[in-house]
C-alpha positions in Angstrom: 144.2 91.1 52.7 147.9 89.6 52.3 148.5 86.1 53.4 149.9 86.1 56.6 152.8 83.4 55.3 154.3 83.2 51.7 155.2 79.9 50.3 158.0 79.6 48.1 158.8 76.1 46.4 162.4 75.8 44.6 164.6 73.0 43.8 162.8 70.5 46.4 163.1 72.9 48.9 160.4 74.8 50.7 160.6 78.4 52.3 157.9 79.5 54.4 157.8 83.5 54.5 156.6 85.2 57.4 154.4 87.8 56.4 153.5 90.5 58.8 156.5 93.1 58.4 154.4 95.7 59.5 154.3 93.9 62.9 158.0 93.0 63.2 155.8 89.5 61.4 154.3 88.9 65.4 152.4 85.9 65.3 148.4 86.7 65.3 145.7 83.5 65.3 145.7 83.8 61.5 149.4 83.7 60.6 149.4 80.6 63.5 146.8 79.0 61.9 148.1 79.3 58.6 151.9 78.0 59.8 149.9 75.0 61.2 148.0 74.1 57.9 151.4 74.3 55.5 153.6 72.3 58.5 150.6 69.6 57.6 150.6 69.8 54.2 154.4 69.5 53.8 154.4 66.2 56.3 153.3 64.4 53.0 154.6 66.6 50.6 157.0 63.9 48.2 158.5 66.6 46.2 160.1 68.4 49.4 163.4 67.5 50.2 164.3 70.4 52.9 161.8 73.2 54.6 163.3 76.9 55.4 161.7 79.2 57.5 162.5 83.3 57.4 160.7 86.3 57.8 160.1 89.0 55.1 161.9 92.1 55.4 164.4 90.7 57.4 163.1 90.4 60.6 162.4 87.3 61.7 159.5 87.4 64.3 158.8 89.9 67.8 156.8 86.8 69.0 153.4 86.6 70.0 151.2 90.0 68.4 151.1 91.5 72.1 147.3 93.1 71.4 146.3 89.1 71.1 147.9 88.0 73.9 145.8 91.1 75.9 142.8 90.0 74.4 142.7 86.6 74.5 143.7 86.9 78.6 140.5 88.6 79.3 138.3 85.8 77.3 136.7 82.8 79.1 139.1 80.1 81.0 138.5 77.7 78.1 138.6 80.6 75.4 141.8 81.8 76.9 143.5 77.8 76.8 142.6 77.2 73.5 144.1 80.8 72.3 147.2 79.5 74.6 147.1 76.5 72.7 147.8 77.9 69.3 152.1 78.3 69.6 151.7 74.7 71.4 150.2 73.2 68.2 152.5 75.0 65.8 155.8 74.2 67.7 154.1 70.7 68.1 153.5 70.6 63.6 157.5 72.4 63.0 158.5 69.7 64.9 156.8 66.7 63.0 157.9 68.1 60.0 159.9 64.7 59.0 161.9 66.9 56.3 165.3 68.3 57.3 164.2 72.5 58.8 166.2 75.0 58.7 165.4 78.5 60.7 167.0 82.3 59.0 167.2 84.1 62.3 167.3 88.0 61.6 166.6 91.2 62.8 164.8 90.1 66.0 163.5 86.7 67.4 162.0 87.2 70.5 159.0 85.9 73.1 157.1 82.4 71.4 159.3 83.2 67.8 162.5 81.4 70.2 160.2 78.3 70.4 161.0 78.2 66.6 164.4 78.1 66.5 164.2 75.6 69.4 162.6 72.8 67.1 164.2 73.5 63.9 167.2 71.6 63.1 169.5 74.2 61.8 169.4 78.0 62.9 171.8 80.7 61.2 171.9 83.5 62.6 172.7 87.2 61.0 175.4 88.6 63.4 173.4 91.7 64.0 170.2 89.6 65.2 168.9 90.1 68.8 167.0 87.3 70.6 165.2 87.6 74.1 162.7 86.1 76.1 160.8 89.4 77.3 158.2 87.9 78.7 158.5 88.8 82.3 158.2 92.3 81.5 155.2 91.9 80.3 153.5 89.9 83.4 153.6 86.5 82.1 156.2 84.0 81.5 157.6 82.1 78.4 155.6 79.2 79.7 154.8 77.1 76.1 158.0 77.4 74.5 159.8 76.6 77.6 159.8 72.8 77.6 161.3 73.2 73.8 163.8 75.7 75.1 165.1 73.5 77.9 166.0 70.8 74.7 168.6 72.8 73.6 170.0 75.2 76.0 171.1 74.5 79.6 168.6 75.1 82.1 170.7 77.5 84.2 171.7 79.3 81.0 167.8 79.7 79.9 166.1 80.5 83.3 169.0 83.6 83.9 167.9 85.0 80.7 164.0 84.7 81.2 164.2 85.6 84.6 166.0 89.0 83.7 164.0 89.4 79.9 166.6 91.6 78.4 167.6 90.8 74.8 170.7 89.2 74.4 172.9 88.9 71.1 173.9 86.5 68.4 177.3 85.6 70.2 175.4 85.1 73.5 172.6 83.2 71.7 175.7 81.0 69.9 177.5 80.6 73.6 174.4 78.6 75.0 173.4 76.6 71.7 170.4 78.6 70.8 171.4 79.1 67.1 174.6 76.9 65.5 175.9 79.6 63.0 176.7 83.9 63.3 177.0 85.1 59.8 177.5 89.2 58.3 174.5 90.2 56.3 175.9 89.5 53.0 177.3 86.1 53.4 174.1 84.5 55.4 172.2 83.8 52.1 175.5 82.3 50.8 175.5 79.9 53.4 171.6 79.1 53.4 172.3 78.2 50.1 175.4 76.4 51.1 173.7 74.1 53.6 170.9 73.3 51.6 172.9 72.2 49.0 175.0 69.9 51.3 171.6 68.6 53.1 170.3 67.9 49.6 173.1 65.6 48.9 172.6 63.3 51.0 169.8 60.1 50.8 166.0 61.5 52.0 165.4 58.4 53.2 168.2 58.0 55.9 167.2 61.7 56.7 164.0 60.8 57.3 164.3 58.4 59.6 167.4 59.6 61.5 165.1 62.7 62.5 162.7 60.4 63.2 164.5 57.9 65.6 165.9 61.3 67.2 162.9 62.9 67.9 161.6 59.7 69.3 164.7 59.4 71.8 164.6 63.2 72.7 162.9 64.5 76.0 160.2 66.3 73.8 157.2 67.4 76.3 154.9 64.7 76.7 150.8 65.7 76.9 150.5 66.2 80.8 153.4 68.8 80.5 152.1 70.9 77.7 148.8 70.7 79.6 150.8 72.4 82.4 152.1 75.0 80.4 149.0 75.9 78.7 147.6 76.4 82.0 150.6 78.2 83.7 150.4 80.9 80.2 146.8 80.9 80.3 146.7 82.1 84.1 149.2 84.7 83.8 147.7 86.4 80.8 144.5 86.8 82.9 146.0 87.8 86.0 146.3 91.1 87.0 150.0 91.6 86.4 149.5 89.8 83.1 146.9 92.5 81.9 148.6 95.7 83.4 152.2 94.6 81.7 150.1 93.9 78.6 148.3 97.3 78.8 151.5 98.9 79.8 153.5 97.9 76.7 150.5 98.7 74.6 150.2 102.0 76.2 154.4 102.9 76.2 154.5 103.1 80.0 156.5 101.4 82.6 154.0 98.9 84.4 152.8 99.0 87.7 153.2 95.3 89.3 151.0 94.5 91.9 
């Protein structure tokens, strides 16, 4: 079977592929638990200057693989929170990345894929690229990513587009500082390479610690609260709602909320 990411090393930089086309690349435990393991590995990699992260076939991510998040709602409580756990630890692992990050955002970002873009320091955006939180039409709520969200986007801003779950587009996602660029197809790999040429310039060292010292002053979620979120996500999956909306998408039928 094909790796679930692709690694790509170039000029100090790192890309990390996302490699499940044939699933819009949806997260599954494998591709998490691969994402986890490379975040790791390039915390004390020497000879990278600058991690990218992009999805193959140009499409980002559709978020969570939907037929995990059904199945891993009907496991046991503790089953269920340590499935929930997963996007926790690899938001947590993007985030600790002490390397400048950069997130490609096209074709689709949507559900725990926002998370993402939430903790990487730079997102481009193709201007075609749709972005959602569809969560609540699916019986459960973006409950993990959320305290990452809130870091970057006004509350009011985020809660009126998780509350209603519709996708929204680059120039919305640019008007409430989810991404910080819109580009046309052919010019967004001239300005990935652009950026990373300017980031590259500049002293690692000073990098290093000025993402340090900022993620040590920001309002990142502090152990109690992603305890709380885990739980919240957990609950919802194995509610009823949570498995009929999950079922329902599955099936290609409208749910029928309790």
């Amino acid at each position: 079977m094909p790796n679930t990411i692709i690694i790509e090393k170039q000029d100090r930089g790192t890309t990390i592929w996302l490699n499940r086309p044939e699933a819009k690349n949806a997260f599954n435990p494998e591709m998490v638990g691969e994402l986890i393991d490379a975040c790791h590995e390039l915390t004390y990699d020497k000879e990278t200057r600058l991690v990218i992260l992009r999805g193959k076939r140009k499409q980002f991510c559709a978020g969570a693989d939907i037929k995990w998040m059904k199945a891993s709602g009907a496991y046991s409580p503790e089953q269920n929170k340590a499935e929930s756990m997963l996007i926790s630890d690899l938001l947590q692992a993007i985030l600790n990345i002490p390397h400048p990050t950069i997130c490609l955002a096209e074709g689709g970002v949507m559900g725990g894929a926002m998370g993402i873009l939430a903790v990487s320091d730079w997102v481009i955006a193709d201007e075609n690229c749709k972005f959602g939180f569809p969560e609540v039409h699916l019986g459960i709520a973006p409950a993990v990513i959320w305290p990452y969200i809130l870091t970057k986007v006004p509350t009011n801003k985020a809660l009126q587009k998780a509350i209603i779950g519709k996708p929204f587009s680059a120039n919305e996602a640019l008007i409430i500082n989810m991404i910080d660029s819109i580009h046309v197809s052919e010019e967004i790999e001239d300005k990935l390479s652009t950026l990373s040429a300017e980031i590259m310039r500049a002293a690692p060292d000073g990098q290093i610690e000025i993402k340090r010292l900022s993620r040590e002053l920001q309002q990142y979620p502090s152990e109690k609260v992603i305890k709380r979120t885990i739980e919240l996500l957990s609950k919802l999956k194995g509610s009823e709602n949570g498995q009929e909306g999950l079922n329902a998408f599955i099936e290609k039928r409208k749910p029928e909320w309790k």
